[in-house]
N, CA and C atoms as an extended XYZ file, in Angstrom:
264
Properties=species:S:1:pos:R:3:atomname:S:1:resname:S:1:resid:I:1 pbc="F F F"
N       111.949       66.624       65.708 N   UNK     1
C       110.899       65.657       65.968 CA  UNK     1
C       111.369       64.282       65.497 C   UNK     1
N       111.787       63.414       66.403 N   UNK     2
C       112.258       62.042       66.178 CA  UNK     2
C       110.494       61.270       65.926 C   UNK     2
N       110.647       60.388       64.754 N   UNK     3
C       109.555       59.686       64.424 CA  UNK     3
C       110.562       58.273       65.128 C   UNK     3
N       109.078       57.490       65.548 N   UNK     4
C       109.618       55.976       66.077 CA  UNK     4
C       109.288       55.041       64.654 C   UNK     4
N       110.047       53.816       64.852 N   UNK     5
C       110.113       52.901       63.447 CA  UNK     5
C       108.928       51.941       63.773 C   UNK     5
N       107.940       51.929       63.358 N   UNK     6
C       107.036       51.274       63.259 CA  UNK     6
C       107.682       50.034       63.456 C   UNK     6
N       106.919       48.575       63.727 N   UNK     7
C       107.504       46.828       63.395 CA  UNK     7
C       106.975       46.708       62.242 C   UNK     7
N       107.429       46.169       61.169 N   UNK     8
C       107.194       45.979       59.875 CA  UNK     8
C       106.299       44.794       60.262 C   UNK     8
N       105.082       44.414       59.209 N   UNK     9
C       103.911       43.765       58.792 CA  UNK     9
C       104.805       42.434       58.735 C   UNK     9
N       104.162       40.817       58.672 N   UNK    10
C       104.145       40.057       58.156 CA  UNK    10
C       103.198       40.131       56.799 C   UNK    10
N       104.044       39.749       55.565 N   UNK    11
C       103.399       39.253       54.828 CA  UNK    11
C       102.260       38.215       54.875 C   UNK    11
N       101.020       38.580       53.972 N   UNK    12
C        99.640       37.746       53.955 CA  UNK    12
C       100.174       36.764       53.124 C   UNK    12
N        99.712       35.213       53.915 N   UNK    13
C        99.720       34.164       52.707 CA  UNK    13
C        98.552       34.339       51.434 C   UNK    13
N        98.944       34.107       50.523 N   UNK    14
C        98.347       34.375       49.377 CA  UNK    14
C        98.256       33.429       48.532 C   UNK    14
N        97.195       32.640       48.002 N   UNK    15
C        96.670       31.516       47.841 CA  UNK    15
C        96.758       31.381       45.895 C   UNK    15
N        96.751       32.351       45.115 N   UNK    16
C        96.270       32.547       43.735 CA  UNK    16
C        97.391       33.374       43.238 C   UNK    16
N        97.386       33.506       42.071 N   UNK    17
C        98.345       34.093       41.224 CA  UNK    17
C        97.517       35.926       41.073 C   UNK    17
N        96.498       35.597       41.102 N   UNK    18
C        95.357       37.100       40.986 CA  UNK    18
C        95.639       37.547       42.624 C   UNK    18
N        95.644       37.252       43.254 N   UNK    19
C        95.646       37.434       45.263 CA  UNK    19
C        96.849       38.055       45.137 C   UNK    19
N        97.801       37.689       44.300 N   UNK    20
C        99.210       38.374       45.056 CA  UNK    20
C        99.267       39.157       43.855 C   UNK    20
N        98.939       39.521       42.659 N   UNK    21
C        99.171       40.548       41.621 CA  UNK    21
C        98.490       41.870       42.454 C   UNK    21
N        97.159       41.522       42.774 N   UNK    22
C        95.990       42.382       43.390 CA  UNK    22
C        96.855       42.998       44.530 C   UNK    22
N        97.846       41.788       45.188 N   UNK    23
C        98.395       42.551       46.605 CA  UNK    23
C        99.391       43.980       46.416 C   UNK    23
N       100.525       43.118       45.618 N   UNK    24
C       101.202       43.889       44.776 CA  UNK    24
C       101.156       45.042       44.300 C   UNK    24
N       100.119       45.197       43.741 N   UNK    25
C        99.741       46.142       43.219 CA  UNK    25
C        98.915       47.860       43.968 C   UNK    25
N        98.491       47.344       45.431 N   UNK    26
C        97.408       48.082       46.174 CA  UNK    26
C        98.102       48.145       47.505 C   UNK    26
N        99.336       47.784       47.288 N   UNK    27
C       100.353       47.861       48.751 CA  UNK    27
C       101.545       48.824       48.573 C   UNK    27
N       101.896       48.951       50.169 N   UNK    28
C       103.248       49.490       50.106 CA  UNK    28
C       104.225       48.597       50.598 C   UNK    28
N       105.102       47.875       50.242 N   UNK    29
C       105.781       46.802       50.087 CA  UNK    29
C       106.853       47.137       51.209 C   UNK    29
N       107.031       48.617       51.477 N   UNK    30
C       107.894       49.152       52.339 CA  UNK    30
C       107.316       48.522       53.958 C   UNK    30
N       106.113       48.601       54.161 N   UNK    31
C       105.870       48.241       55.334 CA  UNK    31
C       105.729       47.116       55.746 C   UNK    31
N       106.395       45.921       55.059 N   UNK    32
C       106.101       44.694       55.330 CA  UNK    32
C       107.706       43.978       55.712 C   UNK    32
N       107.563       43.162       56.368 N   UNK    33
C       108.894       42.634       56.674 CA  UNK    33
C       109.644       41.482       55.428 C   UNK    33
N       110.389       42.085       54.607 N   UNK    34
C       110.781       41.357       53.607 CA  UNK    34
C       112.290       40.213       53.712 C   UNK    34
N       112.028       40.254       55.346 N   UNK    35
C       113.851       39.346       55.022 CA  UNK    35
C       113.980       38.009       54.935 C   UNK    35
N       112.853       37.376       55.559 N   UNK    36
C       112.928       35.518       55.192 CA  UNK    36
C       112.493       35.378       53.594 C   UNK    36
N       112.506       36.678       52.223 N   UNK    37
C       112.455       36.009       51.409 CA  UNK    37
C       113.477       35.739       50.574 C   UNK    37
N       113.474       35.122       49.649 N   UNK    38
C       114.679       33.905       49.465 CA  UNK    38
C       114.315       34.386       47.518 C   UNK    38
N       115.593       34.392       46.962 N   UNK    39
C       115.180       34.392       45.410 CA  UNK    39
C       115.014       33.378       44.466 C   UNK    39
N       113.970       33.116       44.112 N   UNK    40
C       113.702       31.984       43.053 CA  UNK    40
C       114.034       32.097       41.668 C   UNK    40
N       114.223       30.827       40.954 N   UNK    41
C       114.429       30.841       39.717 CA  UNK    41
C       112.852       30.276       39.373 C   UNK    41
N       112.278       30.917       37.750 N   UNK    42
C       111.703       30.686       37.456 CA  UNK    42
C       111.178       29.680       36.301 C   UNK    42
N       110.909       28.739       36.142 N   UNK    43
C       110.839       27.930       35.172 CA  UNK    43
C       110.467       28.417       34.011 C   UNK    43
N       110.698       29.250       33.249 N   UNK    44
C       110.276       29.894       32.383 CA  UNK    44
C       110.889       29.436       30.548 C   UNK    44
N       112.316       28.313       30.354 N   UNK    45
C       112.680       28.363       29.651 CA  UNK    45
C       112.392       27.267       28.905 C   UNK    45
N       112.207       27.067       27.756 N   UNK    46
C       111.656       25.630       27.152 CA  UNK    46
C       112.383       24.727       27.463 C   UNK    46
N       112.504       23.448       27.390 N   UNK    47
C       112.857       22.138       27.980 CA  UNK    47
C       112.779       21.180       26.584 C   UNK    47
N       113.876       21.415       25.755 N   UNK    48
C       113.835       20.841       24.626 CA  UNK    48
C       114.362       19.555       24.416 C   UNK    48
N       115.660       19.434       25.443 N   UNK    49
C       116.813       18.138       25.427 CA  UNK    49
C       116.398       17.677       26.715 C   UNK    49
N       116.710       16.138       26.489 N   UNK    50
C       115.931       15.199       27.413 CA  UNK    50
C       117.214       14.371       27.675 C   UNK    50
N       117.467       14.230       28.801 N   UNK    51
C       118.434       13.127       29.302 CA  UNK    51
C       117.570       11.624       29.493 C   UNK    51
N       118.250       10.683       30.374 N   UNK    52
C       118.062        8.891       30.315 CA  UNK    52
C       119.173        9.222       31.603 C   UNK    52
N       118.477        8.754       32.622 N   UNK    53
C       120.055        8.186       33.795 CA  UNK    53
C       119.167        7.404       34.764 C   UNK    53
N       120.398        6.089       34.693 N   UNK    54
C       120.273        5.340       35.881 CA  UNK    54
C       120.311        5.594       36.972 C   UNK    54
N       119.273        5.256       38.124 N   UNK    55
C       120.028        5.606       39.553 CA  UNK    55
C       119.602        4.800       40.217 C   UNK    55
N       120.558        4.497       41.635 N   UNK    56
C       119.526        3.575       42.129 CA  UNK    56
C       118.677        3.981       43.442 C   UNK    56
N       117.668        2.630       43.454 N   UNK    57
C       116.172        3.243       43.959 CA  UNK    57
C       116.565        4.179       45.178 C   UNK    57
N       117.065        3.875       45.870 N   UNK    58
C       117.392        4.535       46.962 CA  UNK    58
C       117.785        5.748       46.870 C   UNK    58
N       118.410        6.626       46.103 N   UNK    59
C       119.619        8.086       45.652 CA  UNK    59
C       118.025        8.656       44.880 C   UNK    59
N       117.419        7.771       44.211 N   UNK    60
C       115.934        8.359       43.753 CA  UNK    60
C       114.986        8.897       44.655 C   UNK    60
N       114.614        8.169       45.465 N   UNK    61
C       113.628        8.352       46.506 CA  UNK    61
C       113.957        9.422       47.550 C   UNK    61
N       115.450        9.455       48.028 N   UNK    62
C       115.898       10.392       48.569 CA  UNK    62
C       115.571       11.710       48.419 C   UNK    62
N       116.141       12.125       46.849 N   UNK    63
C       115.636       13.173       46.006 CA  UNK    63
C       114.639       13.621       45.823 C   UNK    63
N       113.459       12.669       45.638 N   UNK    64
C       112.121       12.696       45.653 CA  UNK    64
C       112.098       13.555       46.774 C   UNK    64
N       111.963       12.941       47.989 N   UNK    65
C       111.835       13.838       49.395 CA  UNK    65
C       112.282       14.970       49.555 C   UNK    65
N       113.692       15.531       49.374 N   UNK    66
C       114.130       16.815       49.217 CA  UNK    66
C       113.107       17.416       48.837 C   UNK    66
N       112.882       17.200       47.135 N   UNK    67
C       112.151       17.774       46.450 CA  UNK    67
C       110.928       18.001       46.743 C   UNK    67
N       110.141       17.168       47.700 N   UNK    68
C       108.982       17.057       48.444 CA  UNK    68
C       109.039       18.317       49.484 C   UNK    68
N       109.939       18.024       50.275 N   UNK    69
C       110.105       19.573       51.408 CA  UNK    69
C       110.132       20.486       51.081 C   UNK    69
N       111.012       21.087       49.623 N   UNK    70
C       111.147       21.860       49.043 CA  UNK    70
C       109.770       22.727       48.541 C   UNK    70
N       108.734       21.496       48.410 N   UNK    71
C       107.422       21.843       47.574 CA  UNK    71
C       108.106       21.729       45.461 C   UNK    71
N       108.730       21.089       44.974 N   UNK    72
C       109.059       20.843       43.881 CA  UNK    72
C       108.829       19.839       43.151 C   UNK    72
N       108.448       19.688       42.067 N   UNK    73
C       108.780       18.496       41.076 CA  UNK    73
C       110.080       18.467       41.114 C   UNK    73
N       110.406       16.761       41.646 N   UNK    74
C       111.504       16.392       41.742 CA  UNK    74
C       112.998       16.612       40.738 C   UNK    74
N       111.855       16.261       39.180 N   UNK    75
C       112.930       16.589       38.215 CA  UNK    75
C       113.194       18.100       37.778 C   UNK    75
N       112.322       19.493       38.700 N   UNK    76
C       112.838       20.634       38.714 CA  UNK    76
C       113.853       20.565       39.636 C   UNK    76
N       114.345       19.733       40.864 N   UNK    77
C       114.889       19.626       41.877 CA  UNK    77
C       115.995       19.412       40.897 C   UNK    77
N       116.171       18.581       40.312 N   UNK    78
C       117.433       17.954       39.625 CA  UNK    78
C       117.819       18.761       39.266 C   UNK    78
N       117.015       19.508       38.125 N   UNK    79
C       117.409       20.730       37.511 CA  UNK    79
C       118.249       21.931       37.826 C   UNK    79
N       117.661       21.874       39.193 N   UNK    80
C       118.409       23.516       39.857 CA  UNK    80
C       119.377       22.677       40.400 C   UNK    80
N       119.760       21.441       41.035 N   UNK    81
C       120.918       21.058       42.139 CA  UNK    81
C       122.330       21.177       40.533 C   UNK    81
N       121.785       20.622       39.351 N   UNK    82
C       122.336       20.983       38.375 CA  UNK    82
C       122.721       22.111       37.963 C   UNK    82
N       121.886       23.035       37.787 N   UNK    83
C       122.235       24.339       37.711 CA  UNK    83
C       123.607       25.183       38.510 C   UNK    83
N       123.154       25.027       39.777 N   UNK    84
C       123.531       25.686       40.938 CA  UNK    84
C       125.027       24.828       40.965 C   UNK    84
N       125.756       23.892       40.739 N   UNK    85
C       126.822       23.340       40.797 CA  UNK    85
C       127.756       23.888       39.587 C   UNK    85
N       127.175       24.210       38.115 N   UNK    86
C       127.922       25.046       37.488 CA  UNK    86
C       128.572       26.369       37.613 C   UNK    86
N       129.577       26.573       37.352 N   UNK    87
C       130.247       27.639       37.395 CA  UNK    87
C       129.463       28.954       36.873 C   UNK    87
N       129.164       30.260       37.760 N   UNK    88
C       128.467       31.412       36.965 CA  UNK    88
C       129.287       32.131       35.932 C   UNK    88
């Protein structure tokens, strides 16, 4: 008896931090189509040392925008383009 492969679900947009624990939790994660997701880093680590840098307006504003498309605070933007250029 050959079973056919179902089309996997789109994921529900989920608006709250409680909406997607609740989802999480009361789903089968198997039936949903998981490949446009992408892995994030989480801001989770204290932010103790503080830099000072010049730039000019223009290389700023730029960034800004990235960071805008992205959906980010710009200076998390900095953060990860920083990150992500170091050696693992």
């Amino acid at each position: 008896m050959n079973e056919t492969a179902r089309p996997l679900k789109k994921l529900p947009v989920l608006k709250t931090d409680e909406e997607a624990e609740e989802f999480v939790a009361n789903s089968d994660l198997s039936e949903y189509d998981l490949s446009e997701l992408k892995p994030v880093r989480f801001e989770l680590r204290r932010k103790e040392a503080r830099i000072n840098m010049r730039l000019p307006e223009d290389l700023l504003n730029a960034v800004k925008g990235v960071a805008k498309r992205h959906g980010i605070p710009y200076q998390r933007y900095i953060r990860q383009v920083l990150e992500q250029s170091l050696p693992k």
